[in-house]
Backbone bond lengths (Angstrom), bond angles and torsions (degrees), N, CA, C in turn:
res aa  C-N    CA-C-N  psi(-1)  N-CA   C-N-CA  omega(-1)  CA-C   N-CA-C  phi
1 X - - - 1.466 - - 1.517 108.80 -
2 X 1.393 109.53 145.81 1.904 98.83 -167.37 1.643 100.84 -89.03
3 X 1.182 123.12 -170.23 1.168 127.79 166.06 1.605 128.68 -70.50
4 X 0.858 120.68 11.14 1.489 132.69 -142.50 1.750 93.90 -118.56
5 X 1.855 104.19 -59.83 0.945 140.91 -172.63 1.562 111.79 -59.36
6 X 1.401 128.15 -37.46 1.622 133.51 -159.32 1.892 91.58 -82.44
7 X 1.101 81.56 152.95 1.446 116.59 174.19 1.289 114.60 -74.83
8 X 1.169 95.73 122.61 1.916 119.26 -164.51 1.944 102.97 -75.92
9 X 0.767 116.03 125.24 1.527 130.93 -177.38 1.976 89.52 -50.55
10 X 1.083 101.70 172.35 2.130 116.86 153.11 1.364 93.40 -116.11
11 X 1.478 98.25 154.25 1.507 104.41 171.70 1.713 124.86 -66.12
12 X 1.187 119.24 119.99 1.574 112.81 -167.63 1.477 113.12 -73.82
13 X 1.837 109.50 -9.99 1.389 104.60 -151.60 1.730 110.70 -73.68
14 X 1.409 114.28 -13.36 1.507 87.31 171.06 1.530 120.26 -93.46
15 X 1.168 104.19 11.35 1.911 98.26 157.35 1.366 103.82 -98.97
16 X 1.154 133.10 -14.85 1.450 115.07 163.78 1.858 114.21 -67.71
17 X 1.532 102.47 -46.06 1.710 112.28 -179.12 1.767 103.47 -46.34
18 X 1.129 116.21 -30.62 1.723 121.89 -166.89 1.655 104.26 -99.50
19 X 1.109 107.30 -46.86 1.507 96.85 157.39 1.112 128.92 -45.07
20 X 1.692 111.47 -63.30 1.343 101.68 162.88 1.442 156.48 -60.76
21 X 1.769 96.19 -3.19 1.518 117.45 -178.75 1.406 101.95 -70.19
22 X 1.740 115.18 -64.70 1.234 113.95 159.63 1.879 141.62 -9.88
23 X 1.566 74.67 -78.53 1.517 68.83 158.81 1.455 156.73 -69.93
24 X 1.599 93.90 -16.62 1.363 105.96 167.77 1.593 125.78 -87.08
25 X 1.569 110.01 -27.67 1.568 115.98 160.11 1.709 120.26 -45.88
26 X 1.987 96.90 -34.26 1.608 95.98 -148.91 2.003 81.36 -80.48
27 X 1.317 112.46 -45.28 1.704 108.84 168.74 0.855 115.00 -38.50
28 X 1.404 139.72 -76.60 1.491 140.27 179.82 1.787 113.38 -26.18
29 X 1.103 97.35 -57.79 1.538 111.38 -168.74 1.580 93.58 -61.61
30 X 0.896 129.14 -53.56 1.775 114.57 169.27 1.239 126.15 -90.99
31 X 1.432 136.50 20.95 1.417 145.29 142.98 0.868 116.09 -82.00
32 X 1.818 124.63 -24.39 1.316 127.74 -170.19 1.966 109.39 -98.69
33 X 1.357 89.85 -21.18 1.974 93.69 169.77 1.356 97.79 112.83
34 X 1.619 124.70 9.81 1.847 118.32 -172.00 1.135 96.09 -76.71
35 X 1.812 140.26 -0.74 1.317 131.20 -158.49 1.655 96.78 -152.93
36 X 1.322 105.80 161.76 1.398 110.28 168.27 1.683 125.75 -72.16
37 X 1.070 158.99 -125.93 0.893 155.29 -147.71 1.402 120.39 -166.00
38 X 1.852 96.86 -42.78 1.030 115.42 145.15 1.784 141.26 -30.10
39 X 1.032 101.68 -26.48 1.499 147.24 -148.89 1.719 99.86 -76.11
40 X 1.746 93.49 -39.68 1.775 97.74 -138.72 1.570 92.72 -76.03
41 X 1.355 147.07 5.11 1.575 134.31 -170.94 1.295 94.42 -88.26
42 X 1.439 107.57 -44.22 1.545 121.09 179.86 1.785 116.64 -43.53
43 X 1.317 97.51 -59.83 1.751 99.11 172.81 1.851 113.62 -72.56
44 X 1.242 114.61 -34.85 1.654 114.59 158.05 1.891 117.71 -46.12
45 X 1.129 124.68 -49.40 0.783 135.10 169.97 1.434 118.15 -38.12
46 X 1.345 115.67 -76.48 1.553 134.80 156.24 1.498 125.07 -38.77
47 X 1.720 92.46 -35.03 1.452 93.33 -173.39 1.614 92.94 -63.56
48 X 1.301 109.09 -57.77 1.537 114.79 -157.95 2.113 111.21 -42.23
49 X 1.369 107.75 -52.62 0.792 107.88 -170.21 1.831 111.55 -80.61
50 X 1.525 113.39 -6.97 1.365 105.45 153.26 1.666 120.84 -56.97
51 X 1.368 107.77 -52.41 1.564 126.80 -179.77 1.315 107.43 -47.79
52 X 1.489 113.92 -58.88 1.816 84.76 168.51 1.196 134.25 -105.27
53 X 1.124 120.47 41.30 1.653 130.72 128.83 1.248 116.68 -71.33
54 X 1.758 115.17 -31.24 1.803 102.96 179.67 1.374 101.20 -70.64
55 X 1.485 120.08 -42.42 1.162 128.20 -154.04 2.302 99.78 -52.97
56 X 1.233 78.43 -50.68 1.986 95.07 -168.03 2.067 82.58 -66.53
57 X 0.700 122.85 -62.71 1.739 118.22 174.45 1.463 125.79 -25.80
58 X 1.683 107.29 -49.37 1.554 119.35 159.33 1.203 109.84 -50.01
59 X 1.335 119.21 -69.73 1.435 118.32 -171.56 1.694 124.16 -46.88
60 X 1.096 99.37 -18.45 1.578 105.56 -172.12 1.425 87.88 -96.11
61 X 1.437 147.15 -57.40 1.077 147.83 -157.04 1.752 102.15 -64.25
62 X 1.510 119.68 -48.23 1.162 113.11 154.84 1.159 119.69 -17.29
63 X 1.783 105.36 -97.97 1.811 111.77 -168.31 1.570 103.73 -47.33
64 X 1.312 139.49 -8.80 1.241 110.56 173.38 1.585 101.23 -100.75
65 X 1.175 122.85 47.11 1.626 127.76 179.80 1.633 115.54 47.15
66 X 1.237 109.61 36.28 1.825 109.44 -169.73 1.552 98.13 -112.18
67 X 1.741 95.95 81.88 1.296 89.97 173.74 2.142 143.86 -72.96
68 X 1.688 71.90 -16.77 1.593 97.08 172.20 1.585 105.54 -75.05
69 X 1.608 140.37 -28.56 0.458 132.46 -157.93 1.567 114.33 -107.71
70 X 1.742 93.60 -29.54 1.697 80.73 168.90 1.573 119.62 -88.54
71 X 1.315 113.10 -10.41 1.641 124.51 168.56 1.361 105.05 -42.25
72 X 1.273 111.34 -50.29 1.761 124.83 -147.63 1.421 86.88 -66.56
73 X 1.684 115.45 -84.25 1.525 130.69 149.92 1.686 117.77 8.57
74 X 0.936 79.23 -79.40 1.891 88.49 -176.74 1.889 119.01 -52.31
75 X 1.566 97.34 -55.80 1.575 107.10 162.11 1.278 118.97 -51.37
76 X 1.591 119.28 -57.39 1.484 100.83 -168.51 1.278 118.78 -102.76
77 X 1.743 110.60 6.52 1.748 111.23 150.38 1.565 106.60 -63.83
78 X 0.998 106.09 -77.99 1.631 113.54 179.07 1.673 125.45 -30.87
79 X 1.149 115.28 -80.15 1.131 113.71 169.76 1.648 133.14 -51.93
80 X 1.403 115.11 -43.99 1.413 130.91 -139.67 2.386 87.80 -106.76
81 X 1.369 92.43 -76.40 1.350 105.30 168.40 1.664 111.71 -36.65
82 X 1.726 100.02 -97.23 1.283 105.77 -179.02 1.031 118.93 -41.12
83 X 1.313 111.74 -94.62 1.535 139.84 -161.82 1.826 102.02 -9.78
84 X 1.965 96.28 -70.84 1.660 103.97 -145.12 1.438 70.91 -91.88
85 X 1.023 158.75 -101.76 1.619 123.08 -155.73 1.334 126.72 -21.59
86 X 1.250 140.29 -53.29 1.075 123.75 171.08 1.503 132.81 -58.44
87 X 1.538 113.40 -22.27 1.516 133.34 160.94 1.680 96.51 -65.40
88 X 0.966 131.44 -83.04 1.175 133.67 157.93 1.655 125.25 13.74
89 X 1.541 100.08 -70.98 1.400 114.73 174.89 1.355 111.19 -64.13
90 X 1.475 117.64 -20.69 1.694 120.99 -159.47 1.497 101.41 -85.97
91 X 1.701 103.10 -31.11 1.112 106.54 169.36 1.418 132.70 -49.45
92 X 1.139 104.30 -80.91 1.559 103.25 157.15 1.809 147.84 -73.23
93 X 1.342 89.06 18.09 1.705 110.12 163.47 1.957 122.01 -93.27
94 X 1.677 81.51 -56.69 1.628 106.42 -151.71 1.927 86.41 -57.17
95 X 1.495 121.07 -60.49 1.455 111.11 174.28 0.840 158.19 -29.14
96 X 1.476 118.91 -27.69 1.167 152.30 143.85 1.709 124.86 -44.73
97 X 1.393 115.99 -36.95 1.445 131.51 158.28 1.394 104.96 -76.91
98 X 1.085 128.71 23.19 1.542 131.75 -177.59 1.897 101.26 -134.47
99 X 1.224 88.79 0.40 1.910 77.75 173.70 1.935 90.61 114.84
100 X 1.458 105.96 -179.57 0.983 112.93 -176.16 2.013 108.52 162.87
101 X 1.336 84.36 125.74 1.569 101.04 -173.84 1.710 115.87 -88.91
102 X 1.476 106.24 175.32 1.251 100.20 179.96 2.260 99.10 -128.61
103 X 1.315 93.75 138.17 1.547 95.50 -150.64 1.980 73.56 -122.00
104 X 1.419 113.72 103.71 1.750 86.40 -178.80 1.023 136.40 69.01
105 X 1.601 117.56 -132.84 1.236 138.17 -177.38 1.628 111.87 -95.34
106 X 1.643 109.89 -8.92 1.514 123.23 -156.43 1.286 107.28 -121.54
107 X 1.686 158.55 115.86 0.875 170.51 79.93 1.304 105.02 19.90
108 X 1.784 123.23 108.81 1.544 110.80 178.51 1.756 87.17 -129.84
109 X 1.398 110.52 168.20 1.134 109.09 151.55 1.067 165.90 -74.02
110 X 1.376 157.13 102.11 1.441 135.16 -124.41 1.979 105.37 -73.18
111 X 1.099 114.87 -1.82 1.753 120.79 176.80 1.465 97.28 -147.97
112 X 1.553 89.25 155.09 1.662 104.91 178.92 1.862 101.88 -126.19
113 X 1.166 104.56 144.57 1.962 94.60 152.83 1.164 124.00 -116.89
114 X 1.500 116.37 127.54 1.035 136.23 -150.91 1.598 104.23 -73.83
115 X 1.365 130.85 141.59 1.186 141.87 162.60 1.270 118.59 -76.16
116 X 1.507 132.97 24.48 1.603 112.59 178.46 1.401 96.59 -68.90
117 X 1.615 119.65 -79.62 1.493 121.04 -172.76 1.410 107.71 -7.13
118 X 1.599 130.65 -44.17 1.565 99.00 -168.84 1.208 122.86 -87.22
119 X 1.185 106.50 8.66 1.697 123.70 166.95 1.070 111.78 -58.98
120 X 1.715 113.69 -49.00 1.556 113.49 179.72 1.375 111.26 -65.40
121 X 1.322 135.06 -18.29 1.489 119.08 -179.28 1.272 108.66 -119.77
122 X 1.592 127.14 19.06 1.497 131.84 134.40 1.339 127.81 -61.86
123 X 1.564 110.98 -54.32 1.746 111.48 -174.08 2.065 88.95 -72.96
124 X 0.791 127.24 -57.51 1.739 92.67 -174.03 1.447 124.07 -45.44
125 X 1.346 107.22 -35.42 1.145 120.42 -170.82 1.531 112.79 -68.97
126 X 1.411 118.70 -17.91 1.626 147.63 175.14 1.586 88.34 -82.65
127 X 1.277 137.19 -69.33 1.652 149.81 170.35 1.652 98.61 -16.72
128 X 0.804 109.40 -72.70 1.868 137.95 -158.37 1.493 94.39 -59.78
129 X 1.870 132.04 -56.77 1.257 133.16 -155.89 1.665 75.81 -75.84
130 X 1.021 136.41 -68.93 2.050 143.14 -166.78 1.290 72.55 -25.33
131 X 1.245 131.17 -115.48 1.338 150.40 -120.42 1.870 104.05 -57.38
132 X 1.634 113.23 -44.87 1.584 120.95 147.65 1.515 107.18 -32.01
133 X 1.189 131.34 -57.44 1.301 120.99 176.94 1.240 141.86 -64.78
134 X 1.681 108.27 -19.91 1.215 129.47 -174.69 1.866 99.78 -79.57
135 X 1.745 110.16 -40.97 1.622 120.23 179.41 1.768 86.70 -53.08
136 X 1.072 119.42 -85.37 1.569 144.36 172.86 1.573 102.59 9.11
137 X 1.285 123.28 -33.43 1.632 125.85 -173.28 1.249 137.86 -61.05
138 X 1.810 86.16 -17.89 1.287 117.65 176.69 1.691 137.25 -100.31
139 X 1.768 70.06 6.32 2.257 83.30 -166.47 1.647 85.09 -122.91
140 X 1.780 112.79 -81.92 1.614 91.22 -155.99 2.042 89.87 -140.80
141 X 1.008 116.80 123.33 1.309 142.33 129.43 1.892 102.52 23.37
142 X 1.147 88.43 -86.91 1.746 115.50 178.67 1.255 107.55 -47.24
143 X 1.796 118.84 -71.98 1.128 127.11 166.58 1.970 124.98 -18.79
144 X 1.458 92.28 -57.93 2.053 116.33 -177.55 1.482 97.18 -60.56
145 X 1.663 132.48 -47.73 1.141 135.03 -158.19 1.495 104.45 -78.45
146 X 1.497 106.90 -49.32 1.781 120.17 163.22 1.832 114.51 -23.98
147 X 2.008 85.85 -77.83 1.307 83.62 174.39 1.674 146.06 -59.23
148 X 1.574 102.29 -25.31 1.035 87.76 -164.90 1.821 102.80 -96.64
149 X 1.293 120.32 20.90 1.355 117.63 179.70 1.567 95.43 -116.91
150 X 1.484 121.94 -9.33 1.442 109.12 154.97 1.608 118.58 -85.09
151 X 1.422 118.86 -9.14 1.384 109.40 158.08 1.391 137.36 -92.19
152 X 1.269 107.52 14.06 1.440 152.44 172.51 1.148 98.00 -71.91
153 X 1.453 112.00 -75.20 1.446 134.68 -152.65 1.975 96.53 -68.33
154 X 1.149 109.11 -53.37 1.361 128.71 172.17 1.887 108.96 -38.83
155 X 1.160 72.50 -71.39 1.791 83.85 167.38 1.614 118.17 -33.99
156 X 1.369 100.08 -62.49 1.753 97.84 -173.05 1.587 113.16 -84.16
157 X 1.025 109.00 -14.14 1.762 121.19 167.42 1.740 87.89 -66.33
158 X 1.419 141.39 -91.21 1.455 141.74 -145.41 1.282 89.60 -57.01
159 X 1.607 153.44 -46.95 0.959 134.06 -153.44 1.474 104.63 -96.93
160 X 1.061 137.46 -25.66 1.696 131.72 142.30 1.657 111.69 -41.98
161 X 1.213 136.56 -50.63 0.792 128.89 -179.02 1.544 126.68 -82.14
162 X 1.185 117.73 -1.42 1.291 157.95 178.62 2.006 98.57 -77.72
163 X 1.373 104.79 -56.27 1.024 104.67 -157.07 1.868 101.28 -106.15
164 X 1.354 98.35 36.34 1.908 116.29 -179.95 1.482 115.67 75.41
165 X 1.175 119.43 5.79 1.402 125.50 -169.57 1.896 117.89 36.90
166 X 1.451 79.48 71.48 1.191 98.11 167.90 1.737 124.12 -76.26
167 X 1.713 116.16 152.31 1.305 107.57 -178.53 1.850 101.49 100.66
168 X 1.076 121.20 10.19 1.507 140.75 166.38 1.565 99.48 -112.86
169 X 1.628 123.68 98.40 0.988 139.80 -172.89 1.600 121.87 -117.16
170 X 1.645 99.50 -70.27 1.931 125.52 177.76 1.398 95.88 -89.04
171 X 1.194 131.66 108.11 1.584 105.49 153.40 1.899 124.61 -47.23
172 X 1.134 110.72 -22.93 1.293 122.05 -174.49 1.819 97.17 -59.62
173 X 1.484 91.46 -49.68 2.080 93.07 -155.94 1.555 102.38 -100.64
174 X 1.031 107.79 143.56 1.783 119.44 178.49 1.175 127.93 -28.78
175 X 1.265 152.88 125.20 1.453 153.51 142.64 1.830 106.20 10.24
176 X 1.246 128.91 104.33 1.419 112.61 -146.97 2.045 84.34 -137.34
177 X 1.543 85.79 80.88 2.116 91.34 179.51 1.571 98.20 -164.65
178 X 1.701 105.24 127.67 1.887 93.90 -178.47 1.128 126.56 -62.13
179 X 1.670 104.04 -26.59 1.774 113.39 -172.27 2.008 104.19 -48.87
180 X 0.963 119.08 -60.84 1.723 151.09 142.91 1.582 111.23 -2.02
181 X 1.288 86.90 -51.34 2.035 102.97 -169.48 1.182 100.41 -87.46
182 X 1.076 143.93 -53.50 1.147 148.83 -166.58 1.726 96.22 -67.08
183 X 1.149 123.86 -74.50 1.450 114.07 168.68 0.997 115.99 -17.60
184 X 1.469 126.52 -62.46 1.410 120.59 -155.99 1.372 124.14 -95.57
185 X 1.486 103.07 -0.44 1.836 120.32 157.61 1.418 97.47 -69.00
186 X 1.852 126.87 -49.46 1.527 107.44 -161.66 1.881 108.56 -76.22
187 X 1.388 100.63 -31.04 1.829 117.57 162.95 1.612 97.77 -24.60
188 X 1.643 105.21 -60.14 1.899 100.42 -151.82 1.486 85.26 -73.08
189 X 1.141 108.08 -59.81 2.038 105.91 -166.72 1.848 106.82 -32.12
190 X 1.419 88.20 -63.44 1.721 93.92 -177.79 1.465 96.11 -35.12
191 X 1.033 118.24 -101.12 1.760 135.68 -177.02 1.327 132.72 -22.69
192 X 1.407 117.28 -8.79 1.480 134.62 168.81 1.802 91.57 -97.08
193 X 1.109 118.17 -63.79 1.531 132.46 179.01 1.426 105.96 -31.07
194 X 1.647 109.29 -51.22 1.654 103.16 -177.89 1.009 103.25 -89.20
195 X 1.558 139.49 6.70 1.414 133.03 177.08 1.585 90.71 -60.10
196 X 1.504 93.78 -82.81 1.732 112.11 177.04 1.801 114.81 -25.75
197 X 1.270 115.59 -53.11 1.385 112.67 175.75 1.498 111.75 -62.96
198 X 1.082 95.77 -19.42 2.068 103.34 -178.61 1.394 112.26 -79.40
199 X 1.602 117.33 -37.89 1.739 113.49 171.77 1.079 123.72 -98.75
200 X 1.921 105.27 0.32 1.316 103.45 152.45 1.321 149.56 -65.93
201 X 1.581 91.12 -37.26 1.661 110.47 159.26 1.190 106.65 -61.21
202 X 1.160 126.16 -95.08 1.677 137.95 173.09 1.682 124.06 10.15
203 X 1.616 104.17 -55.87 1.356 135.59 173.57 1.473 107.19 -50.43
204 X 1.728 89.23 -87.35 1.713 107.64 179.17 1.684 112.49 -50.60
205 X 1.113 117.05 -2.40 1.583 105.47 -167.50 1.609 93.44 -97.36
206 X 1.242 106.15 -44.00 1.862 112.10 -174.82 1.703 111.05 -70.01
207 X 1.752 114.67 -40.55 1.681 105.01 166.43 0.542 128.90 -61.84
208 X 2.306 122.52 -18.03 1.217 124.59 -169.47 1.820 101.90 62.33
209 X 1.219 123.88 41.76 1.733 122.81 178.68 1.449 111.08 -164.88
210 X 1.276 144.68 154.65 0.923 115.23 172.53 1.874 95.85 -99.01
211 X 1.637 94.00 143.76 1.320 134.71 145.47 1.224 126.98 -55.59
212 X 1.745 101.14 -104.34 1.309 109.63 -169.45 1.954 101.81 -100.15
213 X 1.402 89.10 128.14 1.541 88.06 -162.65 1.258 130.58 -84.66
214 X 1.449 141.93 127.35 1.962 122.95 -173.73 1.503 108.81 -88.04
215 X 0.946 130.26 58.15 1.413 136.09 -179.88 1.871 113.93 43.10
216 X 1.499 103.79 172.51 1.157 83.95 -176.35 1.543 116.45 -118.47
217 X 1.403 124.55 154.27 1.494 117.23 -164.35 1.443 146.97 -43.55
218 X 1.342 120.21 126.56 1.789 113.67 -165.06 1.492 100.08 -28.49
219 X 1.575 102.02 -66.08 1.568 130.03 -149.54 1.999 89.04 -118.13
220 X 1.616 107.79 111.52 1.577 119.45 -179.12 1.595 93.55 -91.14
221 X 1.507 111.11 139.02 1.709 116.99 174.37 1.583 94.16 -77.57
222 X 1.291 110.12 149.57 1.357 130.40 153.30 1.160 118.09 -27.70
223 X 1.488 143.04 143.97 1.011 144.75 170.30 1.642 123.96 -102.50
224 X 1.012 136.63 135.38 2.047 123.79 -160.56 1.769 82.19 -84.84
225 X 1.553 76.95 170.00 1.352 102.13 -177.46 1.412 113.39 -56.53
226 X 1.492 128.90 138.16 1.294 129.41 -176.09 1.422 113.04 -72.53
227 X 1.202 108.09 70.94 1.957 134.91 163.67 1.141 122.52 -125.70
228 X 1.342 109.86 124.76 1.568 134.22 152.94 1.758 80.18 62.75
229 X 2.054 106.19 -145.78 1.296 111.68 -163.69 2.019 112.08 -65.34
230 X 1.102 110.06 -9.98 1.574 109.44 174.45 1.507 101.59 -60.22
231 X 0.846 117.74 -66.15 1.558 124.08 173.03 1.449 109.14 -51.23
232 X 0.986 145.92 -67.44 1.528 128.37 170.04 1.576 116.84 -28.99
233 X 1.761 102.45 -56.04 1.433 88.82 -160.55 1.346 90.57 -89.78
234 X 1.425 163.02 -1.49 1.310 144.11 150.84 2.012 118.83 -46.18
235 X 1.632 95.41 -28.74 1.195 92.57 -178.61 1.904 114.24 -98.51
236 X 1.233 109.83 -4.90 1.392 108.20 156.23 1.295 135.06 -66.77
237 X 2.117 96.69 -47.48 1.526 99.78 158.26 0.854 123.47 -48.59
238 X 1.496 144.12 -52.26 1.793 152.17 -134.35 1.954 84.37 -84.90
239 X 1.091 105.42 -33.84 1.481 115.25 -176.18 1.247 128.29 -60.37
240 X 1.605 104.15 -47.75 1.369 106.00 160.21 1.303 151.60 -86.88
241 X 1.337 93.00 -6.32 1.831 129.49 162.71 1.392 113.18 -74.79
């Protein structure tokens, strides 16, 4: 079959945007103290298997040339999903093959591994969404505000974790440190935010119109000269902006 001929993908990105709402609500809600602490294998878990759905999401967003879109995908499957969940899990697995005491009623381990290191590949990873936001100026409003208060959020997550993630005490009682809280207030905002960006796509893609709208761009691209199909598709863009 030639190239011409294959079957054009749909855009995956608003089941990735809703995936990721998810996951960032269910974070929030235990950065912010709505959950115990206990909690966090539970959202690792999920996280992981959100991540590779983003991950398979990039790839599709690729072949349809969406480079903004499989970037986004790819970064915060990889890093954000996978990665620090799976560090995460190692945390509280790998210790346990290291011995383990009995404290009471509670079984702890006689060693822990410490989470600073993933601090260091959070704040870039906070770096990377900034500069995503800065591309962003040129598409949607909503989108720029998204990003750059999830690299916010990013931000005070690496430097909590930076500093051992302290404020993990009871497993019973919540994550109890502001650096932490504050994250996981911008976690819920983010994650309701991409809800909305998630049925916005979704919506507008099936009326073929826009619906629900993502504002319109800091910085608007040029439009070609009003000829033949330049002019059509200048006036589709202006349309969906």
């Amino acid at each position: 079959m030639s190239e011409k001929m294959e079957p054009k993908w749909a855009d995956p990105n608003p089941a990735g945007s809703l995936l990721i709402a998810c996951l960032l609500i269910a974070t929030g809600a235990l950065f912010a103290g709505f959950v115990p602490s206990s909690c966090a294998p539970l959202v690792m878990v999920n996280s992981i298997m959100v991540g590779i759905t983003l991950l398979i999401i990039a790839i599709i967003s690729f072949k349809n040339n969406d480079i903004m879109g499989g970037t986004l995908n790819f970064v915060f499957g990889t890093i954000f999903a996978v990665g620090l969940s799976s560090s995460g899990l190692a945390q509280f697995i790998i210790p346990y093959f290291l011995g383990s005491v009995s404290n009471g009623a509670l079984i702890a381990p006689v060693a822990k591994v410490p989470s600073h290191v993933n601090g260091w590949i959070v704040l870039p990873a906070a770096v990377v969404m900034l500069f995503m936001a800065i591309i962003a100026l040129r598409m949607s409003s909503l989108l720029v505000v998204w990003m750059v208060s999830f690299s916010i959020a990013l931000g005070f997550t690496g430097v909590w974790m930076m500093l051992g993630s302290p404020g993990i005490t009871d497993p019973s009682l919540p994550i109890s440190n502001p650096i932490i809280k504050i994250s996981g207030w911008l976690f819920l905002a983010c994650g309701i935010a991409m809800l909305y960006i998630g049925f916005a796509g979704l919506i507008n893609t099936i009326a073929g119109r826009i619906v629900l709208p993502l504002g319109h761009p800091f910085i608007k691209q040029p439009c070609p000269a009003p000829t033949g199909s330049d002019r059509e598709g200048c006036e589709i863009r202006e349309a969906y902006q």
